[in-house]
Structure formats: C-alpha cells, structure tokens
PyMOL commands that place a pseudoatom at each C-alpha (Angstrom):
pseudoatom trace, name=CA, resn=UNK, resi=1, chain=A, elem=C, hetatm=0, pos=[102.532, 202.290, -189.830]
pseudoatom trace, name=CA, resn=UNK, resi=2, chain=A, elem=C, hetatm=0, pos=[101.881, 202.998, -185.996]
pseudoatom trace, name=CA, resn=UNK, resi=3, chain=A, elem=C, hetatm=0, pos=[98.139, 201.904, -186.668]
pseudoatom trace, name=CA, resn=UNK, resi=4, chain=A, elem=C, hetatm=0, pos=[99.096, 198.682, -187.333]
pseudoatom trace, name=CA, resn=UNK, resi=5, chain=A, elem=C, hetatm=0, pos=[101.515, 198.347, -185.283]
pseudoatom trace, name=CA, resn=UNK, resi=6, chain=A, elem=C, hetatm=0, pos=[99.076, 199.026, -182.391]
pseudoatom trace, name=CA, resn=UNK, resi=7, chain=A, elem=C, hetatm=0, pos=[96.529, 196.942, -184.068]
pseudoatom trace, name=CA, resn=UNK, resi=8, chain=A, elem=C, hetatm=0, pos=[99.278, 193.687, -184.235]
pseudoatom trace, name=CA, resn=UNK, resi=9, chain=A, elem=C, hetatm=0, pos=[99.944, 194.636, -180.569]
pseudoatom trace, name=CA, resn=UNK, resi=10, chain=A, elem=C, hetatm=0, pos=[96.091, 194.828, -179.111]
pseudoatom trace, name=CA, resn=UNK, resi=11, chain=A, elem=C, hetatm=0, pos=[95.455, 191.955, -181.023]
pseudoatom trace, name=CA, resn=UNK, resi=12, chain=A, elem=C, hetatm=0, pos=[98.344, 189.999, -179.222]
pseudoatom trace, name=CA, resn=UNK, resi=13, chain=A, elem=C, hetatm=0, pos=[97.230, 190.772, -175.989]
pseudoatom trace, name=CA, resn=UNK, resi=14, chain=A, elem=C, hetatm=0, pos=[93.234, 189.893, -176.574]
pseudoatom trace, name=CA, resn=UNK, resi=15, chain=A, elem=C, hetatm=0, pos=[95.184, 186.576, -177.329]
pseudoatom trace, name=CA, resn=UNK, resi=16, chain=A, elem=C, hetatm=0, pos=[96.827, 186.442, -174.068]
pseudoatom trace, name=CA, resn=UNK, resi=17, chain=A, elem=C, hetatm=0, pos=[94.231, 187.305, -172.426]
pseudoatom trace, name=CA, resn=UNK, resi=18, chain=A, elem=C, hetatm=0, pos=[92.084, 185.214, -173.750]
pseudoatom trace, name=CA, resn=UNK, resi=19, chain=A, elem=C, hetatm=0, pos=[94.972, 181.901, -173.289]
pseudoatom trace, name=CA, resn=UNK, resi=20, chain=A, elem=C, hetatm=0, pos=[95.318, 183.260, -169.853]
pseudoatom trace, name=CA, resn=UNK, resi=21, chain=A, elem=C, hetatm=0, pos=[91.506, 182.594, -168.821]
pseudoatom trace, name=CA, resn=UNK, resi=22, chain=A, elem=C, hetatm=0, pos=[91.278, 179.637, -170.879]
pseudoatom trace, name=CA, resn=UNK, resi=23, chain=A, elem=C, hetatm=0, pos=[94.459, 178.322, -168.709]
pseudoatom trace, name=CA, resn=UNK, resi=24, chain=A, elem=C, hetatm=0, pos=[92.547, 179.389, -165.498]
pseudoatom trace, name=CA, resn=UNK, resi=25, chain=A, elem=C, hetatm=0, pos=[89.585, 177.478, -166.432]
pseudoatom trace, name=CA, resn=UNK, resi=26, chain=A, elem=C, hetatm=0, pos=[91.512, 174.452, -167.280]
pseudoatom trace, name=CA, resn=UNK, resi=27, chain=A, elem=C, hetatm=0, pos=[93.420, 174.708, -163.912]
pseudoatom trace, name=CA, resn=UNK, resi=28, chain=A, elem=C, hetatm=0, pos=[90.073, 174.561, -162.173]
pseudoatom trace, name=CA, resn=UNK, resi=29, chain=A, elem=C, hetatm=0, pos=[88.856, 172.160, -163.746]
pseudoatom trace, name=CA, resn=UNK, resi=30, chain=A, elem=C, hetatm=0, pos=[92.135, 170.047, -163.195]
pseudoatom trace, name=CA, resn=UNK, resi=31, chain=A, elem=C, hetatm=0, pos=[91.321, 170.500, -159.241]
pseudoatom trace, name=CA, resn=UNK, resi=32, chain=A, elem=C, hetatm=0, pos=[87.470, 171.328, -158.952]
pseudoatom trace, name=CA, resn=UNK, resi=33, chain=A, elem=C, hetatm=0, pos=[84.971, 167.851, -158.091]
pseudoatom trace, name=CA, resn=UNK, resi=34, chain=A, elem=C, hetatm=0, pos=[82.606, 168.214, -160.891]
pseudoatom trace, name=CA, resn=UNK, resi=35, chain=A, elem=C, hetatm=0, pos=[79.824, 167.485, -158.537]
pseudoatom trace, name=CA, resn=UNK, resi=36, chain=A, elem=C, hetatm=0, pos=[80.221, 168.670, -155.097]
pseudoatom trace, name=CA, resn=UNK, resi=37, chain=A, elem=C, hetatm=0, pos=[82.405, 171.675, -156.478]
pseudoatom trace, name=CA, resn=UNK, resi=38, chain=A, elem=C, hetatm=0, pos=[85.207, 170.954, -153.862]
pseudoatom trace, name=CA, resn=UNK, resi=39, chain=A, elem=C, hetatm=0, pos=[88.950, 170.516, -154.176]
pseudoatom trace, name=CA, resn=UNK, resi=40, chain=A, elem=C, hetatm=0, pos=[89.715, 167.021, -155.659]
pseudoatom trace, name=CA, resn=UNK, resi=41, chain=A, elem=C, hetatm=0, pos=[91.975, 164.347, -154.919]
pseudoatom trace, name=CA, resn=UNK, resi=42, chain=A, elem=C, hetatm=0, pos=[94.351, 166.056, -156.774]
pseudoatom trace, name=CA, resn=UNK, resi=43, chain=A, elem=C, hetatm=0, pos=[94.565, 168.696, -154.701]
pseudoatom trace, name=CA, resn=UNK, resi=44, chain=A, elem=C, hetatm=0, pos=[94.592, 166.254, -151.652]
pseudoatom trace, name=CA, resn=UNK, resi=45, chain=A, elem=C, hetatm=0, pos=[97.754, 164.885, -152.729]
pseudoatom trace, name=CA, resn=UNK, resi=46, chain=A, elem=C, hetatm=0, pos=[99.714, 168.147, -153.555]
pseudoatom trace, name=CA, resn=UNK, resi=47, chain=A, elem=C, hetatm=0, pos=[98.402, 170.218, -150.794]
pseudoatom trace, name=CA, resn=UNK, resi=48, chain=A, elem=C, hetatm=0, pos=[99.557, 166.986, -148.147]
pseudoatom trace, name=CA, resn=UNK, resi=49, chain=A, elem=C, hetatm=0, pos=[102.963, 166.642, -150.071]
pseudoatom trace, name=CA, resn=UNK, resi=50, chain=A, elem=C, hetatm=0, pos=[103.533, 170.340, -149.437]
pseudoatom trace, name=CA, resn=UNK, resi=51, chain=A, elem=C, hetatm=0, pos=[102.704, 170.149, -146.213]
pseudoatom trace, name=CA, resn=UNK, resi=52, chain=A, elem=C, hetatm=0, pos=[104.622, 167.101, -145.654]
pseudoatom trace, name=CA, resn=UNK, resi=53, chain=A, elem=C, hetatm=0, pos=[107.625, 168.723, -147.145]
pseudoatom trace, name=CA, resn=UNK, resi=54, chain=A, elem=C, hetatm=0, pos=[107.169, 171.798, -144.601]
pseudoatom trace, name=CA, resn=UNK, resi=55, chain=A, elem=C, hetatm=0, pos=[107.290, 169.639, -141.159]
pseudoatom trace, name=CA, resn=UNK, resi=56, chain=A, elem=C, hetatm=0, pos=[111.694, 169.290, -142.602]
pseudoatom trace, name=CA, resn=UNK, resi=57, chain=A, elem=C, hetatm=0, pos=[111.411, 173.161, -141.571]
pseudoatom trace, name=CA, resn=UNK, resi=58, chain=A, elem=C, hetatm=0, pos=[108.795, 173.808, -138.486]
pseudoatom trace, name=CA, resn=UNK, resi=59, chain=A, elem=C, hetatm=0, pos=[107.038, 170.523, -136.337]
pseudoatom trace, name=CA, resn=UNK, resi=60, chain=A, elem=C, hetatm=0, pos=[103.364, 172.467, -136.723]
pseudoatom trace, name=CA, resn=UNK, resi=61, chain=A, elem=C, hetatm=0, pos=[101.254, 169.468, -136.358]
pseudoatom trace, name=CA, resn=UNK, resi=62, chain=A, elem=C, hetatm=0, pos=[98.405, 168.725, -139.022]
pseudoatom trace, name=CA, resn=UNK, resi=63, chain=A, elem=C, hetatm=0, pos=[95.928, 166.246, -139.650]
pseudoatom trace, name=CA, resn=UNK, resi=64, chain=A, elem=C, hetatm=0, pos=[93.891, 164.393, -142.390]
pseudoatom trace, name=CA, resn=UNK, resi=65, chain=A, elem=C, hetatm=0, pos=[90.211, 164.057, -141.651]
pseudoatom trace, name=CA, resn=UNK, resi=66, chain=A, elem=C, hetatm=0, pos=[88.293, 161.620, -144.153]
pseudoatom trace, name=CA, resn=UNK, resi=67, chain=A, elem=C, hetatm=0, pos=[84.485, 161.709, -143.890]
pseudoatom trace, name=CA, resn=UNK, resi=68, chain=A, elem=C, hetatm=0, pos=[81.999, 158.424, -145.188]
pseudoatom trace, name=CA, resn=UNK, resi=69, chain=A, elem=C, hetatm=0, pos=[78.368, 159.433, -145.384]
pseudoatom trace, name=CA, resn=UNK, resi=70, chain=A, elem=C, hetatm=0, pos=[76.539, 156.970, -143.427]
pseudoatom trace, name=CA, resn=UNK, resi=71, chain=A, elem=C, hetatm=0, pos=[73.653, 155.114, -145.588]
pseudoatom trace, name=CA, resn=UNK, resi=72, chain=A, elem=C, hetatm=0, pos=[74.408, 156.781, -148.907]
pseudoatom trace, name=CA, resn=UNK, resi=73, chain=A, elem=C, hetatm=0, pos=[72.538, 154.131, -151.525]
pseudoatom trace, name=CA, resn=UNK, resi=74, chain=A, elem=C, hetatm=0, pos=[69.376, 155.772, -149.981]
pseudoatom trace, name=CA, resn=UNK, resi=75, chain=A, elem=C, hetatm=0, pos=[69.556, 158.655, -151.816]
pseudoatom trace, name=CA, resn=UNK, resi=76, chain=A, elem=C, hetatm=0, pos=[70.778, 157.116, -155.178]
pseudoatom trace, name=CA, resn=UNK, resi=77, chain=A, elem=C, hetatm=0, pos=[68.029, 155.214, -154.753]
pseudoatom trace, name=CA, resn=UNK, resi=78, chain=A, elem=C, hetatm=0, pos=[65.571, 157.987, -156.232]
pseudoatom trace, name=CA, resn=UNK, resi=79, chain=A, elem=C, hetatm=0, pos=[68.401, 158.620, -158.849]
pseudoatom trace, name=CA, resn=UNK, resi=80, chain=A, elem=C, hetatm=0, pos=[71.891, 159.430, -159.524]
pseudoatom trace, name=CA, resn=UNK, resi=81, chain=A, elem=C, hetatm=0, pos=[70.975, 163.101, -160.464]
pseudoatom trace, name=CA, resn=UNK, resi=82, chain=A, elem=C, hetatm=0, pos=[69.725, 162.692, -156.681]
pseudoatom trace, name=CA, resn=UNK, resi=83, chain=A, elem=C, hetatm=0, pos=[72.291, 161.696, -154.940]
pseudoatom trace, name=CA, resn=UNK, resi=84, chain=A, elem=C, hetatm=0, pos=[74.457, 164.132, -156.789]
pseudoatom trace, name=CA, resn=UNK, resi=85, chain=A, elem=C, hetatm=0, pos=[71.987, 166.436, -154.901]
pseudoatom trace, name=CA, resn=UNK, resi=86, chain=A, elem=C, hetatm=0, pos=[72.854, 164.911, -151.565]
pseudoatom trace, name=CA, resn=UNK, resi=87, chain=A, elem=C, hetatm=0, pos=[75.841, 165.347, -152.139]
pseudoatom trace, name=CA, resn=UNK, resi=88, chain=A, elem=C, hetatm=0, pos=[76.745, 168.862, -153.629]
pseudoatom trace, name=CA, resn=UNK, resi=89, chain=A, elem=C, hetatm=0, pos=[74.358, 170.087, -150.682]
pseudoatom trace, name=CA, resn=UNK, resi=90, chain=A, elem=C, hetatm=0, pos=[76.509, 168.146, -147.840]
pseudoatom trace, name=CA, resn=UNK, resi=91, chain=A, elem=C, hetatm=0, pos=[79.696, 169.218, -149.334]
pseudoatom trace, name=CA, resn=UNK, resi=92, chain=A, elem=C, hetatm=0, pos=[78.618, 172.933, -148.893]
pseudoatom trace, name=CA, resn=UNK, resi=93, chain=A, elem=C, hetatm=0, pos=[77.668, 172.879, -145.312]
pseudoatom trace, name=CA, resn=UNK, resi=94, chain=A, elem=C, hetatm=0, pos=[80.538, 170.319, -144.608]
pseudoatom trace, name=CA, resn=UNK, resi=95, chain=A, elem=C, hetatm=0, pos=[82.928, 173.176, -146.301]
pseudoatom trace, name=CA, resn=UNK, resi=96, chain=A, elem=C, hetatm=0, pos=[80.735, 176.175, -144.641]
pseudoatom trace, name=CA, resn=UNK, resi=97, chain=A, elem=C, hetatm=0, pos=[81.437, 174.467, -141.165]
pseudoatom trace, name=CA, resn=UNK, resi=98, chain=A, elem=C, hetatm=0, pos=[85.175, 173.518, -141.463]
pseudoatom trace, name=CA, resn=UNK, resi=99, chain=A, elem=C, hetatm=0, pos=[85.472, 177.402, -142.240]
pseudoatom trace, name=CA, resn=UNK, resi=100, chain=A, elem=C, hetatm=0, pos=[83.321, 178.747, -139.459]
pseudoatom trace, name=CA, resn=UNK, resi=101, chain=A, elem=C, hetatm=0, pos=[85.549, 176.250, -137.227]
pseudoatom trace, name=CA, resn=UNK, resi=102, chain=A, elem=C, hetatm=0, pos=[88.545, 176.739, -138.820]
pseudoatom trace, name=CA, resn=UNK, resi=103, chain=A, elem=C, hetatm=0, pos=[88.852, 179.604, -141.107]
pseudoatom trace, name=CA, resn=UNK, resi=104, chain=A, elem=C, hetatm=0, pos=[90.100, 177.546, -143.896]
pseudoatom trace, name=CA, resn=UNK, resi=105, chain=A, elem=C, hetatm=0, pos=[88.699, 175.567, -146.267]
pseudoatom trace, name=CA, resn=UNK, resi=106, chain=A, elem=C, hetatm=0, pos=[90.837, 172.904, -146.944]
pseudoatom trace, name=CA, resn=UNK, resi=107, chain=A, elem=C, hetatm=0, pos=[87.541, 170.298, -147.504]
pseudoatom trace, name=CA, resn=UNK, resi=108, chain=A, elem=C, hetatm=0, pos=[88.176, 167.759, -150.773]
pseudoatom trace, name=CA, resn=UNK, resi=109, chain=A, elem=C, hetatm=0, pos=[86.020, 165.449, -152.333]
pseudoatom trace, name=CA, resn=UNK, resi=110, chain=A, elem=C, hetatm=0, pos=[88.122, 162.336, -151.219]
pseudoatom trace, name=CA, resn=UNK, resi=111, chain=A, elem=C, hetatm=0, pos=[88.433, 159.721, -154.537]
pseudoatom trace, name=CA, resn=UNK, resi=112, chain=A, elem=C, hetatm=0, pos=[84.658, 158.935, -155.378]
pseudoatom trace, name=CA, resn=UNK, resi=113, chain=A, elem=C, hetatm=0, pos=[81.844, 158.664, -153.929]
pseudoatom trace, name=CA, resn=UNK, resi=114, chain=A, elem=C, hetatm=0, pos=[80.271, 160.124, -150.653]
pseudoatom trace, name=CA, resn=UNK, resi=115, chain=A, elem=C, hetatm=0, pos=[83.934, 160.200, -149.280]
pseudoatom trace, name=CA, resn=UNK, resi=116, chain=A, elem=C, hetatm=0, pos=[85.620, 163.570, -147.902]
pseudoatom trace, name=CA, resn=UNK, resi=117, chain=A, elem=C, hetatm=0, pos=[88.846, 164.821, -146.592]
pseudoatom trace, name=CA, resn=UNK, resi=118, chain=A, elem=C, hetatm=0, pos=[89.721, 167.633, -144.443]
pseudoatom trace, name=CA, resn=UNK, resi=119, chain=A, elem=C, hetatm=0, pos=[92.910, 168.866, -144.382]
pseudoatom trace, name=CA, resn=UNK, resi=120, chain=A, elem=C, hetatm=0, pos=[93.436, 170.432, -140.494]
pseudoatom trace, name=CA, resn=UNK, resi=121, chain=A, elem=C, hetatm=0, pos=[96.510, 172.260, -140.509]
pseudoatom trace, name=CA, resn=UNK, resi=122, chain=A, elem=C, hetatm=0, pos=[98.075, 173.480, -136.888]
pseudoatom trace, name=CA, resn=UNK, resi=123, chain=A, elem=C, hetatm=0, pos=[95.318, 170.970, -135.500]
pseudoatom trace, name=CA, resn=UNK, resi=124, chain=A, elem=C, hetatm=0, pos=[96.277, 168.246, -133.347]
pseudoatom trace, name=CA, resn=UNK, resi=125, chain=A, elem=C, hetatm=0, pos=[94.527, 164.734, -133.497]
pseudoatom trace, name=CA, resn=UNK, resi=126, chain=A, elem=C, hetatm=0, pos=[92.437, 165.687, -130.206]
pseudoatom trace, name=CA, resn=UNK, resi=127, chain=A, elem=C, hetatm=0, pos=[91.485, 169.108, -131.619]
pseudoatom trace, name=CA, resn=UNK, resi=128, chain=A, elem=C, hetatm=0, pos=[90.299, 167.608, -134.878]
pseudoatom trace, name=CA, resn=UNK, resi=129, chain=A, elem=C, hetatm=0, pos=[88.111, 165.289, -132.701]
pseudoatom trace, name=CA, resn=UNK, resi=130, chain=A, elem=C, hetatm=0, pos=[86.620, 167.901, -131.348]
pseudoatom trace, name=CA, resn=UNK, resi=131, chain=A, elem=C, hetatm=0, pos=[85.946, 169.869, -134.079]
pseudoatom trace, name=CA, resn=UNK, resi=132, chain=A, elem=C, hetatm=0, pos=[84.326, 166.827, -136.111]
pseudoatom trace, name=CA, resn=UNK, resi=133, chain=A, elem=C, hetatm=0, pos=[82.127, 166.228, -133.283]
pseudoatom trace, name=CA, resn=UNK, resi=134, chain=A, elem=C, hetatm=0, pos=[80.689, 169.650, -133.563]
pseudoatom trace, name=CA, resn=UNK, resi=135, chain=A, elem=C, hetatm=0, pos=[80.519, 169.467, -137.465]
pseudoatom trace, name=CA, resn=UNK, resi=136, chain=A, elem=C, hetatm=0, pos=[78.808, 165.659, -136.987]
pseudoatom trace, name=CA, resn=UNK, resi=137, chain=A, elem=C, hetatm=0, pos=[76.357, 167.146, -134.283]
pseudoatom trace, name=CA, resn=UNK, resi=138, chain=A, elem=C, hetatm=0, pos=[75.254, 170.077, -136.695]
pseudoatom trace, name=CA, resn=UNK, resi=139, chain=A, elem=C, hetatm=0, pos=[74.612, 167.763, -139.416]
pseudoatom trace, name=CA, resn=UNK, resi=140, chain=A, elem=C, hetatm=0, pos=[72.439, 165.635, -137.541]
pseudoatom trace, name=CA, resn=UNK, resi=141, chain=A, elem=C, hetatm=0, pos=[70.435, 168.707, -135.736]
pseudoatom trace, name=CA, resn=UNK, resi=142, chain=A, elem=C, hetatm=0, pos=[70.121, 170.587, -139.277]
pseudoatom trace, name=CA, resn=UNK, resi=143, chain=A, elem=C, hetatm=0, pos=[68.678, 169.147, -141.919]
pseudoatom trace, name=CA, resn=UNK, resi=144, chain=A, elem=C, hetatm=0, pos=[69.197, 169.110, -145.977]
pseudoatom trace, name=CA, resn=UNK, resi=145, chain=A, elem=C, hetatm=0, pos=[66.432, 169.844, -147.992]
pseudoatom trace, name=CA, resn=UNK, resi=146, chain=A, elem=C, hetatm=0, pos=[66.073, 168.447, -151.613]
pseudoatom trace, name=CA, resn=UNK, resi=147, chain=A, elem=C, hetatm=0, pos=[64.102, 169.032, -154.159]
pseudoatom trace, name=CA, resn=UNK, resi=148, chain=A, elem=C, hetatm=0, pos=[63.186, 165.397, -154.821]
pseudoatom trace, name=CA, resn=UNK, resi=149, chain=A, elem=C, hetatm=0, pos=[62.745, 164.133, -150.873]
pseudoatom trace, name=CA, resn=UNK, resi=150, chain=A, elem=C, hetatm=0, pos=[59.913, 166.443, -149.281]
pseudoatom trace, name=CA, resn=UNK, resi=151, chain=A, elem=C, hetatm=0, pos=[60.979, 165.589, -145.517]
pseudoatom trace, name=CA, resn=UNK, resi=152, chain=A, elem=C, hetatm=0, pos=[64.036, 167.142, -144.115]
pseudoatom trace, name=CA, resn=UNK, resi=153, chain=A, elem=C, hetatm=0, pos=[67.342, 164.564, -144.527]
pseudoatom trace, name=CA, resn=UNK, resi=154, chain=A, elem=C, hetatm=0, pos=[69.587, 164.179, -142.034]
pseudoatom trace, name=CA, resn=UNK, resi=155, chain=A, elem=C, hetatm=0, pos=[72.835, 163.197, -142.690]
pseudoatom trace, name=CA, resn=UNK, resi=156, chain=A, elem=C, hetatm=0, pos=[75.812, 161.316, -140.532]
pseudoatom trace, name=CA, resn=UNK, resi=157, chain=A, elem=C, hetatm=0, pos=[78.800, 159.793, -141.150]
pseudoatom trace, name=CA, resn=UNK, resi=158, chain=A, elem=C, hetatm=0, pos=[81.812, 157.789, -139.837]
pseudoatom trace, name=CA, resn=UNK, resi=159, chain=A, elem=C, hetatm=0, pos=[85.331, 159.223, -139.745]
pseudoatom trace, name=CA, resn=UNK, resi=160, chain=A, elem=C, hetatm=0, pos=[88.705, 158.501, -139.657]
pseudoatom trace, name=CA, resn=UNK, resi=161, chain=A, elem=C, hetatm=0, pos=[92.039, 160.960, -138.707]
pseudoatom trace, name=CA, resn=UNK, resi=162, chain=A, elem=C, hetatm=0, pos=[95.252, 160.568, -138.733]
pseudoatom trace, name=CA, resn=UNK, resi=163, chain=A, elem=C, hetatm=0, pos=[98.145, 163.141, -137.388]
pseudoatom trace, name=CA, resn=UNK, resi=164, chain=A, elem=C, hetatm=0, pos=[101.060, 163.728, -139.174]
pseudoatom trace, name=CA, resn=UNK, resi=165, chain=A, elem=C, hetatm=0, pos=[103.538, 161.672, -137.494]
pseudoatom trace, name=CA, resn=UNK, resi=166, chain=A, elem=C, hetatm=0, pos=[107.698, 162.686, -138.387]
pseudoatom trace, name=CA, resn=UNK, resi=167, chain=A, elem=C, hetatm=0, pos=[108.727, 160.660, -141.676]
pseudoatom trace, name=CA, resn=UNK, resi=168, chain=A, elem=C, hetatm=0, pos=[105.334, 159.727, -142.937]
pseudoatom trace, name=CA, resn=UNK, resi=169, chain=A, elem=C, hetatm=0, pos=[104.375, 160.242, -146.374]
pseudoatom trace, name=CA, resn=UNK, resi=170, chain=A, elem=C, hetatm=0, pos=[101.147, 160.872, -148.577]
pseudoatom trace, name=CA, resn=UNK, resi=171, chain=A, elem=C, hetatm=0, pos=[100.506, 157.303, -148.609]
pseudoatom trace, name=CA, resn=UNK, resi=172, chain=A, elem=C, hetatm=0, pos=[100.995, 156.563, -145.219]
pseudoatom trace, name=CA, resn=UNK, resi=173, chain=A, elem=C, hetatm=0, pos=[99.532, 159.249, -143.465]
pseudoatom trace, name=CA, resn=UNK, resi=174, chain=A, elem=C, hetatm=0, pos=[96.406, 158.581, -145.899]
pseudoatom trace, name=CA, resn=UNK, resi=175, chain=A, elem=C, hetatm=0, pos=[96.579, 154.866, -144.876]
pseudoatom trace, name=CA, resn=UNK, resi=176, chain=A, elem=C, hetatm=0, pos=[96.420, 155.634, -141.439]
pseudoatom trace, name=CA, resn=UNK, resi=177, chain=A, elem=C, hetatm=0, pos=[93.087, 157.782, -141.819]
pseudoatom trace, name=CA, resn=UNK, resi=178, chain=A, elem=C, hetatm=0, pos=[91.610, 155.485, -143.816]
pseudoatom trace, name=CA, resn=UNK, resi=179, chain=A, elem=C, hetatm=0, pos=[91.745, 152.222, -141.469]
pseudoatom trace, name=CA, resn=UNK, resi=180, chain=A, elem=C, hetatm=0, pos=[90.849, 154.871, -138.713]
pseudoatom trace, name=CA, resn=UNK, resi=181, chain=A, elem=C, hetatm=0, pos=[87.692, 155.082, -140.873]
pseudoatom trace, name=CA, resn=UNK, resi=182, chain=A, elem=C, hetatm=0, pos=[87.658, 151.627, -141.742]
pseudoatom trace, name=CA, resn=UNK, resi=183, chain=A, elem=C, hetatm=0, pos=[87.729, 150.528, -137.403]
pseudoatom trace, name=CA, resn=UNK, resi=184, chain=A, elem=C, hetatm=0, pos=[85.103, 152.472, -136.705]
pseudoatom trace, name=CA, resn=UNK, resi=185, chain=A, elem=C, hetatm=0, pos=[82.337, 151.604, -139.179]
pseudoatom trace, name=CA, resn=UNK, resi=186, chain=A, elem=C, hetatm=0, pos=[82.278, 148.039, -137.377]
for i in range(1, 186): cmd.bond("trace and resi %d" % i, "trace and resi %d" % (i + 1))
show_as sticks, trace
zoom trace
C-alpha cells in the first residue's frame, strides 16, 4: 500500500514538474522576439505600465529610447534569413552596451522590423542622450560581421526619446518617442 502510494505521489510531481517547465517555456515565448531573442513588445507595454503606475509613489524619472536602423533593405537584400542575421547580431551588442552603460537590460525588439526600445529607468532625457551617443558611436567604430557579407558592416541608426512626463500613459509617452524618431529622420 505505501508503494503505491509513493508511486501515485512521484508520479504527480514528475507531472508538475514537467507543467511547470512547459509553463516557463510558454512564458518565454509569450515575451522573447523570435529573432533577435530580446524582450518583445509585450514586455514593452507591461514593463512601461508598471513603471508608469510607480511615478503615483516616487517622481524617479525614466525614459523610452526607440532605435531605427538606418538603411535596413540593404541587408534583406541578400535575403530575409540575412537580415535576420543583421539583426539578431545588432540586437546583442545593442543589449551588451545598454548593460555595460547601464547595468540593465531593459532593450526590446520594438513592434517589427529593425525597430528597438530601451527602457532607461532613473535616466533623465539628457542622460539618455548621452548614453545613445556613446552606444551610436560604438556601433559605427565596431563593426558586425556576417556570414553572408565578407566586409565588416557598420551599422547606424536614428532615435527618438521621450521622458516620462506626470500623467502620461503607455500610449502617450510611446507617441512622444516615436515622432522624436520620426523629426529626426528628415
């Protein structure tokens, strides 16, 4: 009788075990980019909520960074497996550098494409500037190296912040970044 007993109770918790890693990998997968293997949008949106929701409590500034590689089609060009390449590659040394800078890694893979958002938290709008000018000046002085494109790439982009200003929400803090983007690509 205790044999089984035992048995019926191992065997219940190889089953939670198992559900318990199977609901890990689903919860990844619910907030892991696919291709650059960054936080997703997703993410984004609860992470900026939350910290939305925190400035009721404590006025510790943050801001949202978003990133637009500069010239993208050129690597698609070659192939979509390519520019998935590009892309996974940038996204690492983009995430690499926000932690060296920052110690966090708050770096998303902004909606589609060769888009990106930083989350800077306890970063002011001139601080962030400064950092992304550093991040931007590595890029260009350190090149990517593909397996398809035998010279060294180097990659730039435009950018667009916006500080957390008291009452904004997702959408408007967001909105704000993303015509800061939009102004200075023309």
């Amino acid at each position: 009788m205790h044999i089984v007993f035992i048995a019926i109770i191992a065997f219940c918790c190889i089953i939670i075990l198992t559900l318990l890693f199977l609901l890990k990998k689903i919860h990844a997968e619910i907030i892991i980019d696919p291709q650059s293997k960054l936080k997703n949008y997703r993410w984004l949106k609860k992470k900026v909520q939350s910290l939305i929701n925190k400035q009721k409590d404590a006025s510790l500034p943050f801001s949202i960074l978003i990133i637009d590689i500069d010239n993208f089609r050129r690597f698609n060009l070659h192939g979509i497996e390519e520019g998935d390449e590009v892309l996974y590659k940038f996204a690492s040394q983009l995430n690499k550098l926000v932690l060296y800078y920052t110690g966090s890694s708050d770096v998303v893979r902004y909606r589609l494409g060769d888009e990106f958002a930083i989350i800077f938290s306890n970063f002011s709008h001139t601080e962030v500037i400064k950092l992304t000018n550093k991040i931007l000046q590595s890029f260009k002085q350190n090149s990517i190296q593909t397996s398809f494109l035998p010279d060294a790439v180097f990659i730039t982009f435009k950018f667009g912040i916006s500080e957390y200003k008291n009452g904004d929400s997702l959408s408007s803090i967001l909105k704000r970044a993303e015509n800061d983007l939009v102004s200075t690509r023309l």
